[in-house]
C-alpha positions in Angstrom: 152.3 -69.4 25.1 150.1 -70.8 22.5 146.5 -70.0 22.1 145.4 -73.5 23.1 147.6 -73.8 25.9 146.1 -70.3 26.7 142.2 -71.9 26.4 143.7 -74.9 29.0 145.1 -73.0 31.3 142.0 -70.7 31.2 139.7 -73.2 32.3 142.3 -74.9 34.7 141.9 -71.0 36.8 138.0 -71.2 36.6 137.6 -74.5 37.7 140.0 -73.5 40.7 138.1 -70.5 41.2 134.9 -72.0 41.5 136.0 -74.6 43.7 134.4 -73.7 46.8 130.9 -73.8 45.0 131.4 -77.4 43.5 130.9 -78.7 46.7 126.9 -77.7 46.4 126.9 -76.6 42.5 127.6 -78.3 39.3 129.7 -76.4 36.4 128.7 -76.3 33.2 131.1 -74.5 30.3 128.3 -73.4 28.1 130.4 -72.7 24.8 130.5 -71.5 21.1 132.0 -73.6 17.9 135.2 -72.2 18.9 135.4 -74.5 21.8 134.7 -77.8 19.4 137.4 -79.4 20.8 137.8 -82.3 22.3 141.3 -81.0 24.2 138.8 -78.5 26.0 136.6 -81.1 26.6 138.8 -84.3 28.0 140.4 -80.9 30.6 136.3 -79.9 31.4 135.4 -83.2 32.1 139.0 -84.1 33.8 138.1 -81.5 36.2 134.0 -82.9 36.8 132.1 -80.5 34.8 130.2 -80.8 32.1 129.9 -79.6 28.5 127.2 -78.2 26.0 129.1 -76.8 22.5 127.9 -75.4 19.7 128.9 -77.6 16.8 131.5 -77.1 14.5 133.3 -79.8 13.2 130.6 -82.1 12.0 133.4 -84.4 10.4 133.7 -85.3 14.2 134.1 -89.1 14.4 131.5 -90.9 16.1 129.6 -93.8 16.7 125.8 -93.5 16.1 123.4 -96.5 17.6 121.8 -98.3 14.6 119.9 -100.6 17.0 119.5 -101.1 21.0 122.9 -102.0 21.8 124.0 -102.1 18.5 126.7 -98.6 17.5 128.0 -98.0 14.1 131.1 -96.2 13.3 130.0 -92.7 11.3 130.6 -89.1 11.8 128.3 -86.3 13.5 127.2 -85.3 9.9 125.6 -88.9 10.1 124.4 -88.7 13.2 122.1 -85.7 11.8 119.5 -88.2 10.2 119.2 -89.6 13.9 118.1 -87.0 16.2 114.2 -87.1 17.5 111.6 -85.0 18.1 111.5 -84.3 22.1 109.7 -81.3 22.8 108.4 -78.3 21.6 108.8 -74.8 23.6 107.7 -71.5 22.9 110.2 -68.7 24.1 111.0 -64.8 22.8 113.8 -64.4 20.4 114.6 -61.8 18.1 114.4 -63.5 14.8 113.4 -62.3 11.1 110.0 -64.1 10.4 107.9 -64.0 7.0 107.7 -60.5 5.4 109.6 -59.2 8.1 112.1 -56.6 6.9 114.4 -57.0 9.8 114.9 -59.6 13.2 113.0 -58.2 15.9 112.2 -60.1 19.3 108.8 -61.8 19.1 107.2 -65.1 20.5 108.4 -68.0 18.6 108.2 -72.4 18.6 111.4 -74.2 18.8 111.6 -78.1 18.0 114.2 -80.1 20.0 115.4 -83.0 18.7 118.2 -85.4 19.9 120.4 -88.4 19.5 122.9 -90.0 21.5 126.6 -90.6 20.2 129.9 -92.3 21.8 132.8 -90.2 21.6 136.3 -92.0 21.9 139.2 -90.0 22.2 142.9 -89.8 23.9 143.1 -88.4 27.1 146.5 -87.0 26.1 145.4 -85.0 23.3 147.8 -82.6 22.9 149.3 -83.2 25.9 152.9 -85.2 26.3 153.5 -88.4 27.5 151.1 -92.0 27.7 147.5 -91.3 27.7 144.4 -93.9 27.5 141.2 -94.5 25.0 138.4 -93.0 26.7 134.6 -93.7 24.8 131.8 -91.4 26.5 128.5 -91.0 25.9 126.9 -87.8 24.5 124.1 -86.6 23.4 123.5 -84.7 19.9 120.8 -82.2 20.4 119.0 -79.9 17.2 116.9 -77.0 17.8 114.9 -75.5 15.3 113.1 -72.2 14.9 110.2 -72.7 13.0 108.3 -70.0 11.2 112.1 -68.8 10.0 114.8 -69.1 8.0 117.2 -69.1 10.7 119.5 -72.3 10.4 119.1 -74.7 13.4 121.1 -74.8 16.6 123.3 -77.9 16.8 124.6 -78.6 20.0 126.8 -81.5 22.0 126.4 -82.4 25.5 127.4 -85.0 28.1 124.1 -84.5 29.9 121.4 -86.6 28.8 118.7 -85.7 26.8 116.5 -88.5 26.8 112.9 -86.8 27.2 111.2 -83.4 26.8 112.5 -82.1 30.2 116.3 -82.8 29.6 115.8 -81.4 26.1 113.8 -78.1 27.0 116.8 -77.7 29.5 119.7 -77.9 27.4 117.8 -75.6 24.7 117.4 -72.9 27.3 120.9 -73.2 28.7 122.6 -72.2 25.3 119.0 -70.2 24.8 120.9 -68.4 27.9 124.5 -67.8 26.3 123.0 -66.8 22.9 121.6 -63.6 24.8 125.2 -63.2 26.7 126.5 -63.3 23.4 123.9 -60.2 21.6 124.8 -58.3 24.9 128.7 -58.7 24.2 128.0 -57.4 20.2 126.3 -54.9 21.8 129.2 -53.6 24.0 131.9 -54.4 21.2 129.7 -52.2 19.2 130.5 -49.5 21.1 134.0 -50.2 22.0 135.4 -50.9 18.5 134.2 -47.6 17.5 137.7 -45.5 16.4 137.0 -43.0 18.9 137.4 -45.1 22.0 141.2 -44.7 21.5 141.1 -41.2 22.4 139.2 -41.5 25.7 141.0 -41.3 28.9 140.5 -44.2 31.5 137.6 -42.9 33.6 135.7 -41.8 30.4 136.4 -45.9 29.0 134.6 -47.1 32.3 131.7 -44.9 31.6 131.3 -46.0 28.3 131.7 -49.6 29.1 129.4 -49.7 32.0 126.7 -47.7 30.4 127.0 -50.0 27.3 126.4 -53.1 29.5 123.4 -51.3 31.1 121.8 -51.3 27.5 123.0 -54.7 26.7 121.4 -55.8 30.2 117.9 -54.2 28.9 118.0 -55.1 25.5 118.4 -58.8 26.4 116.2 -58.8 29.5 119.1 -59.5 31.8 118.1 -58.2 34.7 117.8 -54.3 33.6 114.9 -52.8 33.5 113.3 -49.5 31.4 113.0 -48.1 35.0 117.1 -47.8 35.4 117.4 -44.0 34.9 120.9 -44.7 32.9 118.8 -46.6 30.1 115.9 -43.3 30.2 118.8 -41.2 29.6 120.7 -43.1 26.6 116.9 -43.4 25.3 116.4 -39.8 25.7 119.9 -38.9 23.9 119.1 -41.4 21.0 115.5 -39.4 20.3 113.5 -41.4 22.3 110.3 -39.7 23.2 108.0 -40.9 25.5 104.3 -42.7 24.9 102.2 -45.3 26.1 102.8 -48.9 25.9 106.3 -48.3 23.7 110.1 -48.5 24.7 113.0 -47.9 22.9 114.5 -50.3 20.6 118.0 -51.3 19.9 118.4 -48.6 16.9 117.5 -45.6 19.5 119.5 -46.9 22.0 122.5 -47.6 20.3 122.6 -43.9 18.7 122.0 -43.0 22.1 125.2 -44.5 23.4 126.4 -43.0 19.8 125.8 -39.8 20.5 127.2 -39.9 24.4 130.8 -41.6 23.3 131.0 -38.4 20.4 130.7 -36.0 23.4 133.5 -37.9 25.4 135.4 -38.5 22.2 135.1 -34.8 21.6 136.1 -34.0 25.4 139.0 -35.6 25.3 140.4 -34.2 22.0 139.4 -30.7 23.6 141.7 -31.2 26.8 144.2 -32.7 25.0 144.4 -29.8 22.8 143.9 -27.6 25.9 147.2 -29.3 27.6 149.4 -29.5 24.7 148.4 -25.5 23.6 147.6 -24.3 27.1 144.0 -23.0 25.6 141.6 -23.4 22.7 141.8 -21.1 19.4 139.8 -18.0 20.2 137.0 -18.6 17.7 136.7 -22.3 19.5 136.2 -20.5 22.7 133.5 -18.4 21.7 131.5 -20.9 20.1 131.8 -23.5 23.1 130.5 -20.2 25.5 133.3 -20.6 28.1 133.8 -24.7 28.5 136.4 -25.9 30.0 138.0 -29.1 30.6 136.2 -31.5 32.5 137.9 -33.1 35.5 135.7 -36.6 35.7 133.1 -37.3 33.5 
């Protein structure tokens, strides 16, 4: 199977899955450039559900409205020069600023801008067989960090975004995936580490779940400095306590460092231990009588 028929048949079993919440929820596929595609799109909004994509292909053809009522054939690169000022919103972000020498999270302004657009495509994209020309409205939205040099966010949606509440609302729903995406660097962090391919299964599940548990505090996701799992990674990555500071990133991702070199070193030990029946005398001395560990 092909990786696009893969990607439709993905969000054919989601939309299935979340069936029985439809009736009282609406679905929105929050997505990266990867998903600039309008094949995704026509099966998402085939199935009632709506869209807001990071854009990628700004060669995109679209019309652009040049007057009320009146639409001009252009691209999204055009449709840049369109979008308006909305709203302002202050949020935290971690973001390099100024002098900084490197992002941290801090209070910062973003400017939301948007356009609308008209979209026509073929509702048998890729697909075999007759299909018909479909023109929907979306809505071109830019947000901008100011006080940085970050470059700005530009995003599509079919939900309007006609005033300051519609915009603040589609700039904190990708707001939202951004920080789903930091926590899955974090966690791919850890798991693309060579090591990881020694580990046995029950040591992996450690790993990954305490890797999500600093993800989950690093990007305020529900997981707080309380969670004795995060005190403990903090503690193994040099943390020491004071007032009024918590650990950042740095100490917390040597602390999850340091804990997969101990499981990565356990499970080269027992492996050596089951192919040799025990370790090399001088081994054993200096490791004071350890012994393989049954669960971690």
């Amino acid at each position: 199977m092909s990786e696009p028929a893969e990607v439709q048949q993905a969000i054919q079993t989601v939309s299935e899955a979340l069936a029985p919440y439809k009736t009282s929820k609406t679905v929105t596929w929050i997505t990266d450039r990867g998903f600039d595609d309008v094949a995704v799109w026509r099966t998402i909004w085939e199935q009632d559900e709506h869209v807001v994509c990071r854009v990628y292909h700004f060669e995109r053809t679209v019309a652009t409205q040049s007057s009320p009522g009146q639409w001009v054939q252009g691209n999204l690169a055009h449709a840049q020069e369109q979008v308006k000022p909305l709203a302002r919103v202050q949020t935290r972000m971690e973001v390099q600023r100024g002098k900084q020498q490197r992002p941290k999270r801090q209070p910062v302004e973003v400017e939301i801008a948007a356009c609308p657009v008209h979209l026509t495509y073929a509702t048998n994209v890729r697909r075999k067989g007759q299909g018909q020309k479909v023109c929907k409205t979306l809505w071109l939205v830019k947000a901008t960090i100011l006080g940085t040099t970050q470059a700005p966010w530009w995003v599509l949606t079919d939900w309007p975004v006609q005033d300051e509440q519609s915009a603040v609302r589609i700039f904190m729903m990708y707001r939202e995936r951004w920080a789903a995406e930091d926590s899955f660097k974090v966690t791919k962090e850890c798991l693309g580490w060579e090591e990881v391919q020694v580990l046995d299964w029950q040591a992996l599940q450690t790993l990954v779940a305490l890797a999500w548990v600093t993800a989950g505090f690093l990007y305020h996701m529900g997981v707080t400095f309380q969670w004795e799992e995060v005190l403990l990674i903090a503690k193994l990555g040099g943390w020491e306590p004071h007032k009024d500071r918590k650990p950042g990133k740095i100490t917390l991702m040597r602390g999850l460092r340091r804990l997969i070199d101990l499981l990565a070193t356990q499970a080269i030990l027992s492996q050596y231990v089951t192919q040799h029946e025990e370790l090399p005398p001088n081994i054993t001395a200096f490791l004071q009588g350890w012994t393989p560990p049954k669960k971690l």
